[in-house]
N, C-alpha and C positions, 0 to 999 in steps of 0.2 A: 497474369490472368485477370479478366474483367470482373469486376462482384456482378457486372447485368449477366456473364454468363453461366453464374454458377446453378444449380439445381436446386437452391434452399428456398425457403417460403418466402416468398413475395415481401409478405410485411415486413419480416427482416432483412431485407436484402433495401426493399424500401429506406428504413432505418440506417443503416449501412451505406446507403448512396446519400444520402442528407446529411448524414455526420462526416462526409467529405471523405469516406474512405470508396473507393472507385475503382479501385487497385489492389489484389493479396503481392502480399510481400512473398520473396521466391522461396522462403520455407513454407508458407502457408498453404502456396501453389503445388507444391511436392505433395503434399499431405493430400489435397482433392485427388491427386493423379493415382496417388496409391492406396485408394479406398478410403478413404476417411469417411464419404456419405453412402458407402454403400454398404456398412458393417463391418468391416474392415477391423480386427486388431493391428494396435498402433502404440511404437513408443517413441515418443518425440521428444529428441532432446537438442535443442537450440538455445541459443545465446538469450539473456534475459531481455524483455523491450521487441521481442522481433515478433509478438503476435501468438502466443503459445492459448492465452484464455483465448480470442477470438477463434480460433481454432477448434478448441471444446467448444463454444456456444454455437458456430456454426451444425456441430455434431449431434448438439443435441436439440436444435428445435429440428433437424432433423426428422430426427426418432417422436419427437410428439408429433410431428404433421403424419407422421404415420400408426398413431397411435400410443407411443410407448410413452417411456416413465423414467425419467433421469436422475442418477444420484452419482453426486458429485465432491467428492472427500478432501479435506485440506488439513493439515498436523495443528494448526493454530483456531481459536474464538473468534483474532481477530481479522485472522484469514477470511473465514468463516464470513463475518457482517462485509466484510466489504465485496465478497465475489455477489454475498444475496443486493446487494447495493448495487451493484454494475449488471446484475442479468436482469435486473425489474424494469419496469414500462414499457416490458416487450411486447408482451401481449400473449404470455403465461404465466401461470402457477407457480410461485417461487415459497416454497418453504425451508425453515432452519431450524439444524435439532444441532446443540451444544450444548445442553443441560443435563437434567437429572439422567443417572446411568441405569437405573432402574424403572423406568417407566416404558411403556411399548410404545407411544407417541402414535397410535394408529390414524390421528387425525392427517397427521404429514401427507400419509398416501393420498388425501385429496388435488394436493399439488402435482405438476410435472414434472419440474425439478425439485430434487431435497439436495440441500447444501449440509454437509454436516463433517464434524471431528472424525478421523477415524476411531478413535475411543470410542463417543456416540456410537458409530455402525455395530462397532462390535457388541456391545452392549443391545443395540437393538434386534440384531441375531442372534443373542443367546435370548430375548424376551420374546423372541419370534413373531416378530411384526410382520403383519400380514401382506403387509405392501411391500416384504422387498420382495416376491416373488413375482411381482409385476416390474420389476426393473431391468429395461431392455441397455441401457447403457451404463458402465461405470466409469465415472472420469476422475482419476489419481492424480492430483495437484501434490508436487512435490516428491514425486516418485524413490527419489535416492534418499531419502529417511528410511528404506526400508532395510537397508543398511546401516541403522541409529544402533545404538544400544537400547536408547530408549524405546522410540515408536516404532520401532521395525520388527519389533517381532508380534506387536498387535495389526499394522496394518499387513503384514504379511497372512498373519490368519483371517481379517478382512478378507483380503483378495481368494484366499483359497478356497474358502466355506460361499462366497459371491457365487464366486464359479461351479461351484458344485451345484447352488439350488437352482443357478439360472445359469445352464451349459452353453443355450445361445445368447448369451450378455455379448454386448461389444465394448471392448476394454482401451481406455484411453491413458498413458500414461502420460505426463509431462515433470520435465526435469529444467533447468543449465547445466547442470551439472552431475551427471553419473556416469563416474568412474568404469565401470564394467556394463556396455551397454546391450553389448552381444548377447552376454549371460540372460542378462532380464528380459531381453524382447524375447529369447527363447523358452524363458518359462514362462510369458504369458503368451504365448504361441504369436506374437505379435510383431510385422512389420516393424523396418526400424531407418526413424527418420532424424538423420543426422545434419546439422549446419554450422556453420560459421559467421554465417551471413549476421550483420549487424545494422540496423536503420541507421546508426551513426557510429561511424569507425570510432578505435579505440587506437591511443596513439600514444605512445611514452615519448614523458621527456624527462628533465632538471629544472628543478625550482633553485634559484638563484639571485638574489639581489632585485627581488620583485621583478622577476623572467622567469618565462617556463622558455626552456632551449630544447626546440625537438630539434631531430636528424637535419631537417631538410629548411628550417625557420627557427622563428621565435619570437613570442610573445609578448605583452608587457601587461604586468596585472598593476589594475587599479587598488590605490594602496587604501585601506578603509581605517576611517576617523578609530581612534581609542575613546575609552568611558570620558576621559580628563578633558577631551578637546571638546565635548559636549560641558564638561561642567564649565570650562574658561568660557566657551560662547555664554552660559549663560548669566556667569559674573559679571562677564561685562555688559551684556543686556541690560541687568538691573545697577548695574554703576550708574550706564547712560540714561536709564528711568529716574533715577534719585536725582541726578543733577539739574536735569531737566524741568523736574517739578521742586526745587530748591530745597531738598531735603539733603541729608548725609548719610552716612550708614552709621550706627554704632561703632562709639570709640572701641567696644567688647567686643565686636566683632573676629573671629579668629582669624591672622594674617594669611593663612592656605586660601581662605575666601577674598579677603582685600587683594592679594598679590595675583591672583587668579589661578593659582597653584592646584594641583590636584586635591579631592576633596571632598568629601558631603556634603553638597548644601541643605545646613539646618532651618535656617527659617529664610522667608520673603518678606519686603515690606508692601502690604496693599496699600498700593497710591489711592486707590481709589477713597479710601477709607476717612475718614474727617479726624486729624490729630488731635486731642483734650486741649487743650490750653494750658491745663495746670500738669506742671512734668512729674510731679510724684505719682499722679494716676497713672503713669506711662508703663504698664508690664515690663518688666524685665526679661528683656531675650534670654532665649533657654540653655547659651552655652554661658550665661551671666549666675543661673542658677544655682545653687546649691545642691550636689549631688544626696539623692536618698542613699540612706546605709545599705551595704550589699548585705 
């Protein structure tokens, strides 16, 4: 399916054709065909990487070209900053509530979308924020936490008491991975979009003598420097500096450094530096030192 033929707003779709995507990938494509822009409940659970948030954004500039008001839940802070990162410069309203659990936050509803914890939401329903009664869309990032110990039984009351103040919300879940997916699309009365589809196959094989040995081929991985081969190069870098400029290194110098052996290097000699003439002014390298009392 072509992004020029889909139904979503121009500018995004603009956006969309410049960042070189031209093309929905064929989970993405299933989701338009079964209502995803028409209000549609929807539980999508596809493989990670195969376009799940694009999905949701496409949903919901939707819903504000039509007027509505999008709020969009994720288990994590850091979740949180990075989706408000990725849906800006769009050309809406991007607000985020992860903070304090006790404040109504009634500025947020100036935004289109609110990005928020589900902790937040719930906190902000029991504060009774006046804007979530204007929220035409809810989009559940991470949907199988609702089976956590932890968070699943807060975003579970999210979702229930959402539903209740706002009967015609349209409910977006996203998942990789939920176990029982039957179950869930049928308590949120919602369509269920199921893939395997992957933008790049996944392939087992055997790691072996720097070889990956799949079924049908095999590999050769490039083998990568250790810490030690970076200190030898650089032993001998400044060997060939000292000789160069007719210097020597300290006779105190520790043999792991002279032999180029694994090792700390503690000091450098700056060539650049202009030698005393008289060798008793000459500091005393630091492994020549006397150790301070422990």
């Amino acid at each position: 399916m072509q992004v020029s033929t889909i139904t979503i707003p121009e500018k995004l779709k603009e956006l969309y054709i410049s960042a070189g995507i031209a093309e929905l990938y064929p989970p993405q494509a299933k989701c338009i065909d079964e209502g995803l822009l028409t209000g549609r409940n929807l539980l999508i659970s596809i493989p990670t990487a195969s376009g799940k948030t694009l999905i949701a954004e496409m949903a919901m500039h939707q819903h504000i070209a039509n007027g509505g008001k999008c709020l969009y839940t994720v288990p994590l802070k850091a979740l949180a900053s990075e989706k408000f990162d990725e849906f800006g410069n769009k050309g809406v309203k991007i607000g985020i509530a992860t903070g304090d659990l006790d404040r109504r936050d009634d500025m947020l509803g100036r935004n289109d979308i609110i990005v928020a914890t589900s902790e937040k939401v719930d906190s902000l329903l029991r504060n009774s924020s006046s804007w979530i009664a204007d929220i035409t869309l809810l989009v559940i990032d991470e949907i199988h936490l609702i089976d956590s110990d932890g968070r699943g039984p807060t975003l579970e009351m999210v979702i229930a008491k959402l539903r209740d103040r706002n009967p015609r919300m349209q409910i977006i879940g996203l998942s990789a991975t939920i176990g029982n997916p039957q179950l869930l699309a049928g308590w949120l009365d919602a369509g269920l979009i199921t893939s395997t589809w992957r933008p790049v196959d996944l392939r087992q094989g055997v790691f072996c003598d720097n070889r990956i040995y799949f079924r049908e081929s095999e590999r050769k991985i490039k083998t990568v420097s250790k810490n030690y081969d970076d200190i030898n190069s650089s032993s001998t870098r400044l060997k060939r500096a000292a000789s160069a400029s007719s210097l020597s290194l300290p006779d105190g110098m520790p043999k792991r450094l002279q032999n180029g052996r694994p090792g700390r290097l503690h000091a450098t000699i700056p060539l650049s530096m202009p030698m005393p003439t008289n060798s008793s002014a000459v500091p005393r390298p630091r492994w020549e030192r006397p150790l301070l009392p422990a």
